[in-house]
VEXDREN-2710 file (C-alpha; in Angstrom, 1 decimal):
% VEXDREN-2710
k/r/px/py/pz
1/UNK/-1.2/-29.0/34.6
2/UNK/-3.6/-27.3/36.9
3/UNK/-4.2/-23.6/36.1
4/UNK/-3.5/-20.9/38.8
5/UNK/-6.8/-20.0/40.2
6/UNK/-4.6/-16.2/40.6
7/UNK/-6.6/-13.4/39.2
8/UNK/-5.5/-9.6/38.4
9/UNK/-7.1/-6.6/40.4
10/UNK/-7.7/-4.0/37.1
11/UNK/-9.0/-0.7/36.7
12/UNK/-11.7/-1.3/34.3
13/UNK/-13.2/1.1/31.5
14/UNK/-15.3/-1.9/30.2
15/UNK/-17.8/-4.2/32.5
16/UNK/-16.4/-7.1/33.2
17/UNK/-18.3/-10.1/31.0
18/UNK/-20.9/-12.6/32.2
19/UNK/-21.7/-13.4/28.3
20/UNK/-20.9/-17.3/28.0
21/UNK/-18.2/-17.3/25.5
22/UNK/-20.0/-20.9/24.4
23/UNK/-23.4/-19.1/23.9
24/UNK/-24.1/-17.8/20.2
25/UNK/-23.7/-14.2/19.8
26/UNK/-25.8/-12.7/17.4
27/UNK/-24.2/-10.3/14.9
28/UNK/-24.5/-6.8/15.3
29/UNK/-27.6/-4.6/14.7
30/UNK/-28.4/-1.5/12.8
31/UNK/-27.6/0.6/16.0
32/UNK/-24.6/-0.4/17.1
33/UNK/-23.2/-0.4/13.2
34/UNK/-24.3/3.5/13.3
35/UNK/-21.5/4.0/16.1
36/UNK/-18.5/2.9/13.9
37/UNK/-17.1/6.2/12.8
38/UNK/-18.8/8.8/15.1
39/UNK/-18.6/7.8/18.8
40/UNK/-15.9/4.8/18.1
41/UNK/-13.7/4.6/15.3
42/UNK/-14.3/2.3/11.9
43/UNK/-12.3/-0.8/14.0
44/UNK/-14.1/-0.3/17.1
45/UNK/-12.1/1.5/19.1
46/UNK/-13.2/4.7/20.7
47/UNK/-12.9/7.8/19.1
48/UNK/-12.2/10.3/22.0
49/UNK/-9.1/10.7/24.4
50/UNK/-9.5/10.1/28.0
51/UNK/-10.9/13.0/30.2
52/UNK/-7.3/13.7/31.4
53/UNK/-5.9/14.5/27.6
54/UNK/-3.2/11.9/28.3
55/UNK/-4.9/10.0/25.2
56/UNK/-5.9/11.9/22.6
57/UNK/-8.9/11.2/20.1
58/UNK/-8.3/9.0/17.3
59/UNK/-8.7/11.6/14.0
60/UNK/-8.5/9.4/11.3
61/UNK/-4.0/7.6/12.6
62/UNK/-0.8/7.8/10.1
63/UNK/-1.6/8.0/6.1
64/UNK/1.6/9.7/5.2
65/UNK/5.3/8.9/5.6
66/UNK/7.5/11.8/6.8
67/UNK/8.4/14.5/4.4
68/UNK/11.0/13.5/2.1
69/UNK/10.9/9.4/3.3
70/UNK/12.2/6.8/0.7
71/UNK/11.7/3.3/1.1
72/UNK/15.1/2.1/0.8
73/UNK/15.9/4.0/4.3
74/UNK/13.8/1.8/6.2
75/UNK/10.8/3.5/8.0
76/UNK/11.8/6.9/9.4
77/UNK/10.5/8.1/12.6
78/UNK/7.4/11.0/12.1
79/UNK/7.3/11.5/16.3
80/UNK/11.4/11.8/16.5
81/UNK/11.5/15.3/17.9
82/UNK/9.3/13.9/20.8
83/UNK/10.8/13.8/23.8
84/UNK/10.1/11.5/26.6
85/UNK/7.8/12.6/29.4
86/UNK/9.5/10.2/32.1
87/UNK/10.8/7.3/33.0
88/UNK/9.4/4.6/35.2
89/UNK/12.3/2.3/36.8
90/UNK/12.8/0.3/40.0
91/UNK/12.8/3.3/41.8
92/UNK/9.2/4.9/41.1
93/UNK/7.8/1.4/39.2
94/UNK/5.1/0.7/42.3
95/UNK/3.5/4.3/41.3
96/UNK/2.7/2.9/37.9
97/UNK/1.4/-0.3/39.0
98/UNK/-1.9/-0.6/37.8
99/UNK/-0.8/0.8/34.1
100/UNK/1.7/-1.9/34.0
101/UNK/1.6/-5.3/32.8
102/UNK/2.9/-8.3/35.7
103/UNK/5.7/-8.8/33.2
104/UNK/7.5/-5.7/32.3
105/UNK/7.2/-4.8/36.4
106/UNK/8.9/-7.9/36.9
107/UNK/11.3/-6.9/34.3
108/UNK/12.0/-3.3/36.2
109/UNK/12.7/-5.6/39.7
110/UNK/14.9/-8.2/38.1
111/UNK/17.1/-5.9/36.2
112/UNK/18.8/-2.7/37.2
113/UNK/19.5/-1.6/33.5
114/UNK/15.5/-2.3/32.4
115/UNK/13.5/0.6/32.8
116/UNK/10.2/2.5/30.4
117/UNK/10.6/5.8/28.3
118/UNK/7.2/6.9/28.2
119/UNK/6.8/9.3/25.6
120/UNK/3.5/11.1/24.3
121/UNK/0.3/9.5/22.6
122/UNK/0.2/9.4/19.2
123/UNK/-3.0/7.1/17.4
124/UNK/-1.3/5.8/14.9
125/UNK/-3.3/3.2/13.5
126/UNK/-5.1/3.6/10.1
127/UNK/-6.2/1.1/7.5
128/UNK/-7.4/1.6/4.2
129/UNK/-11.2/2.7/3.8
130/UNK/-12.0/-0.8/2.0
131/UNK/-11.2/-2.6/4.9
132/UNK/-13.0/-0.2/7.3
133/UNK/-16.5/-0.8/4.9
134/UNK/-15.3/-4.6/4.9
135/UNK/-15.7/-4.1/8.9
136/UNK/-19.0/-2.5/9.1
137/UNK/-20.2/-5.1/6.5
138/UNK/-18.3/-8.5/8.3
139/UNK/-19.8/-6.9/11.6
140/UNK/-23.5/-6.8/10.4
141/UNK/-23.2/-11.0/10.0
142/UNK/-20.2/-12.2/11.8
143/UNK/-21.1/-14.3/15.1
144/UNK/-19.6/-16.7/17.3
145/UNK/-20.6/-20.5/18.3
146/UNK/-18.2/-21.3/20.5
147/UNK/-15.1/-21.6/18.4
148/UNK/-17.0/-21.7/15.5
149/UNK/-17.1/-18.2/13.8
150/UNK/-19.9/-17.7/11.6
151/UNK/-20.7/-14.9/8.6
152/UNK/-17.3/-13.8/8.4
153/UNK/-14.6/-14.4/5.6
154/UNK/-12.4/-11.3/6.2
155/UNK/-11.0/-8.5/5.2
156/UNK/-12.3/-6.2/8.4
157/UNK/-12.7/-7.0/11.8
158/UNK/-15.5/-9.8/12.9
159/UNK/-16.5/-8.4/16.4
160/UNK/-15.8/-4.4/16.0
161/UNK/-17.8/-4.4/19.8
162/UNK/-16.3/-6.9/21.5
163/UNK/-18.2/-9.3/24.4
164/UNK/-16.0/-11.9/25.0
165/UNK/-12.3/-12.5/25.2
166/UNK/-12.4/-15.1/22.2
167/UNK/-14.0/-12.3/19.8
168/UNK/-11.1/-10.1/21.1
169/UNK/-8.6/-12.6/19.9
170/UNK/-10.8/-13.3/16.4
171/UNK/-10.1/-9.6/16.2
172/UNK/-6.7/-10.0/16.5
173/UNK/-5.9/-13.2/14.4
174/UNK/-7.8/-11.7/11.3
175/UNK/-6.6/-8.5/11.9
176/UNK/-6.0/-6.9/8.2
177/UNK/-2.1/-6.9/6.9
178/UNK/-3.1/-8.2/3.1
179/UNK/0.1/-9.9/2.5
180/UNK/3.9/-9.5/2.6
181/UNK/7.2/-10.7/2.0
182/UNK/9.9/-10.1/4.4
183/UNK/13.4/-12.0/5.1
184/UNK/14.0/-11.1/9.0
185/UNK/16.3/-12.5/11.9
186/UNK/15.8/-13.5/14.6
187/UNK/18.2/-14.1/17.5
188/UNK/18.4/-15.8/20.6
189/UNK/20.0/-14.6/23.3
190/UNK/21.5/-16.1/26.6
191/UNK/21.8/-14.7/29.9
192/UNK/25.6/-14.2/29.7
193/UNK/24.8/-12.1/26.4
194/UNK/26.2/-14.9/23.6
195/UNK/23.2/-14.9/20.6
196/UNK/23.6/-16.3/16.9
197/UNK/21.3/-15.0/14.2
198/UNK/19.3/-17.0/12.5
199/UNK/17.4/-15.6/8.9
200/UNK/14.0/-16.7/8.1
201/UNK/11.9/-15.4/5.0
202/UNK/8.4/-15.8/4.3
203/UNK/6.0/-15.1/1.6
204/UNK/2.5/-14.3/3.5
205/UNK/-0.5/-14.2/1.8
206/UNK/-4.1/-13.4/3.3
207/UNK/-7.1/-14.9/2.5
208/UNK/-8.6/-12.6/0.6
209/UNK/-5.6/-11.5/-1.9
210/UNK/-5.0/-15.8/-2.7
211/UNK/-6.0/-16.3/-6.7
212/UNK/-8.6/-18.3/-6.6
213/UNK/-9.4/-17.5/-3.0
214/UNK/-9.3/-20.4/-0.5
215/UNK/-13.0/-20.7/0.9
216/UNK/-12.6/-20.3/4.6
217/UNK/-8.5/-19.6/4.6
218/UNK/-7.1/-16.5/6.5
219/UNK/-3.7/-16.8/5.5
220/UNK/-1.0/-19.2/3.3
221/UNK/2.6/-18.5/3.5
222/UNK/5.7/-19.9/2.7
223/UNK/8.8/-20.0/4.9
224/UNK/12.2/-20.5/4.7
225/UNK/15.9/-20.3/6.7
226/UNK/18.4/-18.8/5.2
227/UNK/20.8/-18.5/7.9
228/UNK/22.2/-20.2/10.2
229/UNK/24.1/-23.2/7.8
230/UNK/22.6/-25.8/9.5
231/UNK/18.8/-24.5/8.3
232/UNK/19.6/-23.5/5.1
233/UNK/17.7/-25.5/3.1
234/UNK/14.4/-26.1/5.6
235/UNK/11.4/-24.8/3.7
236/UNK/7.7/-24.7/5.7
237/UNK/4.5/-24.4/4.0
238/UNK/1.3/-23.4/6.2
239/UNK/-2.3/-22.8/5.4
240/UNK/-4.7/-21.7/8.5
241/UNK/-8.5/-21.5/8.4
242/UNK/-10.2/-19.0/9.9
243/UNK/-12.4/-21.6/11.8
244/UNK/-10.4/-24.3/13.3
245/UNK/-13.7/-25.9/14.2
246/UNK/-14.4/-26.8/10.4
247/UNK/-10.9/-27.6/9.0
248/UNK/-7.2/-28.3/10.8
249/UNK/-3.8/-26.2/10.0
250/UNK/-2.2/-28.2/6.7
251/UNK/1.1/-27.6/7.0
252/UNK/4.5/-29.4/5.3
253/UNK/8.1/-28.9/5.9
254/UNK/10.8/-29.9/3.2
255/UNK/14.1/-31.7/4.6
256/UNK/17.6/-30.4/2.5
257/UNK/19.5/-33.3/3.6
258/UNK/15.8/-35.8/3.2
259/UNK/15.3/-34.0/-0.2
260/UNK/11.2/-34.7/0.1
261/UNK/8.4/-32.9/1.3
262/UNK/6.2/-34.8/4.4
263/UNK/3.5/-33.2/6.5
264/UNK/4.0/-31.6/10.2
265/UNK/0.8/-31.6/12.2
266/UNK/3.2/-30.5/15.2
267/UNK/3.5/-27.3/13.7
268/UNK/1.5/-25.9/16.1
269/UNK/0.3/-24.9/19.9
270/UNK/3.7/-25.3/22.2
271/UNK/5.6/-26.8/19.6
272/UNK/9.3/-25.4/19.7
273/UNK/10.5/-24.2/16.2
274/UNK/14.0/-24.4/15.0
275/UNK/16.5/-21.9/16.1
276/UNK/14.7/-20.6/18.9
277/UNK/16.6/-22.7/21.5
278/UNK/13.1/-23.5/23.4
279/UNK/12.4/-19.7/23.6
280/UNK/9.7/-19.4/21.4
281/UNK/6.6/-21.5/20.9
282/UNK/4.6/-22.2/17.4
283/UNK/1.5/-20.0/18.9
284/UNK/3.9/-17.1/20.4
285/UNK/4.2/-15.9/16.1
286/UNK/2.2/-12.5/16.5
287/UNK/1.6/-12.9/20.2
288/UNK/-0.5/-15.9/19.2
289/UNK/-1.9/-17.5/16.4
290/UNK/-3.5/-20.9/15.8
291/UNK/-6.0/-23.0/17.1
292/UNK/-7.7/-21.7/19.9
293/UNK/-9.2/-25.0/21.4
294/UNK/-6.9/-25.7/24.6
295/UNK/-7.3/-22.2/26.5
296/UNK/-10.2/-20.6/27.4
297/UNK/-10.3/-17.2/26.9
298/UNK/-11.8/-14.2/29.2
299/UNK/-12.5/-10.7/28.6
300/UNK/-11.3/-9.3/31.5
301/UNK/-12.0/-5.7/30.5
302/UNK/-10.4/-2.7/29.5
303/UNK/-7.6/-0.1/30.6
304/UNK/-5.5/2.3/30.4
305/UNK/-1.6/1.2/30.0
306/UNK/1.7/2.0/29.1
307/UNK/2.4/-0.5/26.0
308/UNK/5.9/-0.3/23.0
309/UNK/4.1/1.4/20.5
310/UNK/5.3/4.0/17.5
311/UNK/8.7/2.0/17.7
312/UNK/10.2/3.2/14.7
313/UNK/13.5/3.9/16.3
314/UNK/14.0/0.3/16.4
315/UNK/13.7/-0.1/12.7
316/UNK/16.7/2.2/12.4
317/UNK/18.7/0.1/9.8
318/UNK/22.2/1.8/11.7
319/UNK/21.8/-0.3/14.3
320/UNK/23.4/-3.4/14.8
321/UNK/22.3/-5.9/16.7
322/UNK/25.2/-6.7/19.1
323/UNK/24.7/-3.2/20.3
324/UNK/20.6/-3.2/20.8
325/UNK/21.3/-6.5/23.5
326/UNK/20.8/-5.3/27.2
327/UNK/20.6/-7.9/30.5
328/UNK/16.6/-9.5/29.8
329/UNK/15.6/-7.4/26.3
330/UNK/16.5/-4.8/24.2
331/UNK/18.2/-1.4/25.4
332/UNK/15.3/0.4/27.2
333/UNK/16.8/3.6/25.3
334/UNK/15.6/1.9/22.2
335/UNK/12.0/1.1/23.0
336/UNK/9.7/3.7/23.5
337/UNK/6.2/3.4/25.7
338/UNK/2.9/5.1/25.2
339/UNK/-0.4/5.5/26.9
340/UNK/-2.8/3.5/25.0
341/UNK/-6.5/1.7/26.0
342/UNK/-6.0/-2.1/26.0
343/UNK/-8.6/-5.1/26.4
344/UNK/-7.1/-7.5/28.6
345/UNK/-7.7/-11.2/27.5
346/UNK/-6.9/-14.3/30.1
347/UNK/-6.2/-17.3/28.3
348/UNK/-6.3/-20.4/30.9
349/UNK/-5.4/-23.9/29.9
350/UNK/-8.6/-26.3/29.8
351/UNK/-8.7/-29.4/32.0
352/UNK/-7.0/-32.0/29.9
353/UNK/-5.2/-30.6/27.5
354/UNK/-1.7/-29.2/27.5
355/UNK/0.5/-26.3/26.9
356/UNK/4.2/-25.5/28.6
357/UNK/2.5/-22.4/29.3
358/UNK/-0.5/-23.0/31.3
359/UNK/-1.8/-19.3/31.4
360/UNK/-1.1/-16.0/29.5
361/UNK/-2.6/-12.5/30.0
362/UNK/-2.7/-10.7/26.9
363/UNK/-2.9/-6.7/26.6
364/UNK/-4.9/-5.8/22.8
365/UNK/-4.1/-2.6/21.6
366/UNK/-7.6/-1.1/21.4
367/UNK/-7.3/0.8/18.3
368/UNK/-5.5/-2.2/16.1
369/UNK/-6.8/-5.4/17.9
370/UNK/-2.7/-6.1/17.8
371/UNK/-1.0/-7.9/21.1
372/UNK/1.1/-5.3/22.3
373/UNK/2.4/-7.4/25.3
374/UNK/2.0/-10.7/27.0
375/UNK/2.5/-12.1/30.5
376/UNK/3.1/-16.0/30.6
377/UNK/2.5/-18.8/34.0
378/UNK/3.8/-22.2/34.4
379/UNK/2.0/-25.2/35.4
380/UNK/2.8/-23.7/38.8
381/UNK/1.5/-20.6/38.8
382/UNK/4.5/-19.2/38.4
383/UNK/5.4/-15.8/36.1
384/UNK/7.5/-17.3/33.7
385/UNK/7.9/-15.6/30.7
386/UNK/7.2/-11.5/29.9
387/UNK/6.7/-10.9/25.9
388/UNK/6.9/-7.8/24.4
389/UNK/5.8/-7.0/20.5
390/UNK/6.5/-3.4/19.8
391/UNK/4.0/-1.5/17.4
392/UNK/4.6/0.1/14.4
393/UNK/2.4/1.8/11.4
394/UNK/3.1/1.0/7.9
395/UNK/1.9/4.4/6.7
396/UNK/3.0/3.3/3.3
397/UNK/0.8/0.5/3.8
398/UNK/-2.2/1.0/5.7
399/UNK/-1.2/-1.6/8.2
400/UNK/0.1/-1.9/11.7
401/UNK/2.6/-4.7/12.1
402/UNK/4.7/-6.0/15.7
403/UNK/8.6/-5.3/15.5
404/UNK/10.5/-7.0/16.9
405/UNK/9.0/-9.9/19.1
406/UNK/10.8/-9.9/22.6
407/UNK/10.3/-12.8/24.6
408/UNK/12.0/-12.7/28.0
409/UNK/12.3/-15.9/30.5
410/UNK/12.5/-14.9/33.9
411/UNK/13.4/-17.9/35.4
412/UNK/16.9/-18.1/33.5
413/UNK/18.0/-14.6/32.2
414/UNK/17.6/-15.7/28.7
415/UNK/15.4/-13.9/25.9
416/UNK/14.3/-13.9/22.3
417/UNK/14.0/-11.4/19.9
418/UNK/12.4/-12.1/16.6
419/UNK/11.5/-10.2/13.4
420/UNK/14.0/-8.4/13.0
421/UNK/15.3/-6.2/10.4
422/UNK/18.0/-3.7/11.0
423/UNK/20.7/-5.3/9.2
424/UNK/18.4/-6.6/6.3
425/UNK/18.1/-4.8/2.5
426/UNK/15.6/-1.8/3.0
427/UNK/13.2/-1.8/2.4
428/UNK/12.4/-5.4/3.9
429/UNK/8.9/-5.6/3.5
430/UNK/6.6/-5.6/0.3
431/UNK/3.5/-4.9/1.6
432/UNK/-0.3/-6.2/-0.5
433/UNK/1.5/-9.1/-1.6
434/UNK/-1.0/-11.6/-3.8
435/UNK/-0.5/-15.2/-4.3
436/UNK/-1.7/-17.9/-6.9
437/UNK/-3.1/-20.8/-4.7
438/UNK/-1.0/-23.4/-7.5
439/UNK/2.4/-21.4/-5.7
440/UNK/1.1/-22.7/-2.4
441/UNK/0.8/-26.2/-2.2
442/UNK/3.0/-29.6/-1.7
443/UNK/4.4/-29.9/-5.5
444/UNK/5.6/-26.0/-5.0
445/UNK/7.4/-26.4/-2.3
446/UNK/9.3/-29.8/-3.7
447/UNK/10.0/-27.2/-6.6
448/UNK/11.7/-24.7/-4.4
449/UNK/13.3/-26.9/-2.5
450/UNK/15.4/-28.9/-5.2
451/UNK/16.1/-25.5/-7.2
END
């Protein structure tokens, strides 16, 4: 498929790169490690607001859950008396153009219902001070060949001061969440409004918290359906590198009705998991995650845009999903928008290789290094697919996680909304899980599976 040669006019805070993302990048130096935590923040960002106040300065994000929170109430809203400044819809949407992304604006033209709440700016994000000094020490030796990351083997973020689009997205797939476990839905959802749910748990563990650690692993997890009928019974197993140049995704799927374990090196790039009804691709998990060897990826800069973040009202556990469902997404009552600095990454397929989606622009939350929205191409050059993953703080935790994923075809009216919790036991996640690297490996999941 030939890539659109299309480009995106964007208001810029950042230059835009003419680093070779194939050239290697030395690791940072003693004076640019003495501007994480005075003029930018411990993860990079930076620490002031913008000059007109519409983005405040980041003073240290969320520690503390709301006065009087328990954890078997799901996470309560802190900014619920907040009110929402305004609305952008089809009537004033081409006097936000430039703050927001192709695919929500093509969202706004294609349905009357879809429209942005944008509310005030709150910085949410926070991590625990370990990870912050993991950072600032990963920083000081972490460098990129290519593909190849070097010095790094997490927690913290690699490339704190970012020069290319792939250290952006290094940024994002090692971004620090420790471990959970979590039993979510997901649902997907026709254009006439019919959806099934389908339940998937996993048991995610990160590099660094695996006993004895993996050398070079970022994450292992198991996964499993428990709903709908026909699933029941499909286990995966998954362990990812943090350098796909020096070792492949191992990953394993047990068959109920084959009672035996074999390996799946499909589960990957554009592969189309179960229960997603072609809506979701391997690589769309977290915005994207994987190998990064068929797209090349570049920084286009940085801005200013409205992005879902602080979208605790949609882990009210009173809602039910039949009534969250709109025409293309979720109710735009539900979701709540926010002025927030994003890099702005342009992954283009590579001559001869292959992806259904031949180009995506992704929009990186500054602060968090999390995808906070996609926009996806065809072959044609074509706007295809708008994804949306809603922020949120853990401020039990120390971790900012994506809830729920929302990706919305445009070409067909139909959509996908994944991770998913409202009607699921609260507290649904266990955050800093740890793992035992003998739980994690072919014999374990033939255990599970005949149990």
């Amino acid at each position: 498929m030939k890539p659109s040669k299309r480009t995106i006019a964007l208001t810029m805070s950042a230059l835009v790169l003419t680093v070779s993302a194939t050239a290697v990048r030395a690791e940072l130096d003693a004076a640019q490690l003495d501007r994480l935590g005075k003029e930018l923040t411990p993860n990079g960002a930076e620490m002031a607001g913008n000059k007109e106040g519409t983005i405040p300065a980041w003073t240290g994000g969320l520690t503390k859950p709301p006065a009087g929170w328990k954890p078997e109430t799901g996470y309560a809203d802190p900014y619920k008396a907040d009110k929402p400044l305004f609305k952008i819809d089809a009537k004033n949407a081409d006097q936000y153009k430039d703050k927001i992304s192709v695919g929500m604006m093509a969202m706004i033209k294609k349905y009357p219902t879809f429209s942005m709440n944008v509310y005030p700016t709150h910085r949410s994000f926070a991590q625990p001070k370990e990870v912050y000094d993991a950072t600032r020490k990963q920083a000081a030796t972490a460098k990129l060949d290519g593909l190849s990351i070097q010095g790094y083997v997490g927690p913290g973020t690699p490339f704190p001061i970012p020069k290319t689009g792939t250290e952006v997205m290094f940024n994002h797939s090692t971004r620090f969440f420790g471990g959970y476990k979590t039993c979510r839905d997901w649902l997907p959802v026709r254009a006439s409004g019919d959806f099934y749910r389908v339940g998937f748990c996993e048991d995610m563990v990160q590099g660094q918290n695996m006993e004895p650690r993996t050398e070079g692993g970022i994450f292992s997890f198991f996964g499993y359906y428990d709903a709908p009928e026909t699933l029941v019974g499909t286990i995966y197993l998954v362990h990812d590198p943090v350098d796909f140049t020096k070792g492949a995704r191992q990953a394993w799927v047990y068959n109920a009705g084959q009672r035996r374990v074999r390996r799946a090196p499909d589960l990957a790039y554009d592969n189309i998991e179960d229960g997603t009804e072609g809506m979701r691709t391997t690589d769309d998990y977290w915005g994207f995650q994987g190998a990064m060897d068929r797209f090349d990826f570049k920084l286009v800069g940085k801005k200013e845009m409205y992005i879902p973040y602080n979208a605790y009202k949609l882990q009210d556990p009173a809602l039910k999903y039949k009534d969250m469902l709109d025409k293309g997404s979720i109710k735009s009552d539900l979701l709540r928008y926010e002025l927030h600095r994003v890099w702005v990454v342009e992954a283009t397929l590579k001559p001869g290789t292959s992806h259904v989606v031949a180009r995506k622009t992704f929009y990186i939350d500054e602060d968090s290094y999390t995808i906070a929205q996609a926009d996806g191409y065809d072959g044609r050059g074509n706007l295809w697919r708008a994804y949306s993953y809603p922020l949120v703080q853990a401020y039990d935790a120390g971790v900012m996680f994506q809830s729920p994923f929302i990706n919305s075809d445009l070409s067909n009216g139909n959509f996908m909304l994944s991770a998913l919790t409202n009607e699921r036991k609260q507290p649904a996640y266990t955050w800093g899980t740890k793992g035992k690297a003998a739980d994690f490996t072919a014999d374990a999941i033939r255990r599970r599976g005949t149990r």
